[in-house]
C-alpha positions in Angstrom: 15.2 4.8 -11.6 15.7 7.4 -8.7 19.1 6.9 -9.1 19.5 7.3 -12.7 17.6 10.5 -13.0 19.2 11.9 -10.1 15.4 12.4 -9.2 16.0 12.2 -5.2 15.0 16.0 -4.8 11.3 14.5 -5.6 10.9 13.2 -2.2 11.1 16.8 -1.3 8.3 18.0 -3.3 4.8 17.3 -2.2 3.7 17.5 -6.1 5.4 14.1 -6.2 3.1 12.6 -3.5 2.2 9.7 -5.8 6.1 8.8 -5.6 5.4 8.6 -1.7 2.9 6.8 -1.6 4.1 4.3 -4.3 7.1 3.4 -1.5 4.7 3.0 1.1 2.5 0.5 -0.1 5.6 -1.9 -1.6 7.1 -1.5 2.1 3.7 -2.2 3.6 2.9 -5.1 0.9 6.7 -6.5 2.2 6.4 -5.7 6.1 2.8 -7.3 5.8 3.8 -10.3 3.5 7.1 -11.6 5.4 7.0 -10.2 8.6 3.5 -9.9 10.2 1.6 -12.6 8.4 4.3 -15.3 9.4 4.8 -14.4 13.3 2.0 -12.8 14.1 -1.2 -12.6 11.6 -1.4 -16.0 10.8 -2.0 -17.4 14.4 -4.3 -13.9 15.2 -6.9 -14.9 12.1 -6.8 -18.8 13.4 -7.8 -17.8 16.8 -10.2 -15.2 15.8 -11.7 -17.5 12.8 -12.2 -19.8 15.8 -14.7 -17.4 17.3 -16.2 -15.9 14.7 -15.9 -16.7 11.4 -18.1 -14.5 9.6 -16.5 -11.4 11.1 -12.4 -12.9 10.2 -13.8 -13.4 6.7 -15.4 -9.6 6.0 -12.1 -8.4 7.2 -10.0 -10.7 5.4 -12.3 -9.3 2.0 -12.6 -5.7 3.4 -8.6 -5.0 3.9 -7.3 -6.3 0.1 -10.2 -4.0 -1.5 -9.3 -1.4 0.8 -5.5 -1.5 -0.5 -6.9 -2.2 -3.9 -8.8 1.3 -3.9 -5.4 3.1 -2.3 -3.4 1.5 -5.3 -5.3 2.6 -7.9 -5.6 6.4 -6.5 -1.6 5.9 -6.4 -1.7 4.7 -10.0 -3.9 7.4 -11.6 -1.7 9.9 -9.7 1.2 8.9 -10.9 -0.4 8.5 -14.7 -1.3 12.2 -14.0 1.9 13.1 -12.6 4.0 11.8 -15.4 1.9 13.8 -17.7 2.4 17.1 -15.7 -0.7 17.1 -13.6 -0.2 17.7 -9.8 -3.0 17.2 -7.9 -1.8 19.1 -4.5 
């Protein structure tokens, strides 16, 4: 859609923050999802499952409601932002 509008000057503009931090968490959701859990996460929470298991679960629960709670700041922001609210 960025390149439609023409909107690259956005990236610019700290008003737009919801726009950055939109791009963040699909490159994190990627880098996460094909590169780190394949070669190196999946192996890590074996090993540390292996010691302790409670622990590797709380984090395995903690981190997606973590992200959860970043995404839906990112959403209402950008709901705001489309509307003409800036919240910087």
């Amino acid at each position: 859609m960025l390149y439609y509008t023409d909107g690259w000057n956005r990236y610019t503009d700290l008003r737009f923050w919801w726009l950055h931090a939109m791009m963040m968490g699909r490159v994190m959701f990627i880098v996460i999802l094909f590169v780190l859990e394949p070669l190196i996460l999946h192996c890590w929470f074996v090993d540390r499952a292996k010691i302790d298991l409670v622990r590797t679960l709380t984090l395995v629960y903690r981190f997606p409601v973590a992200v959860l709670g970043l995404s839906l700041a990112t959403i209402a922001g950008s709901a705001a932002g489309s509307h003409g609210s800036f919240w910087v």
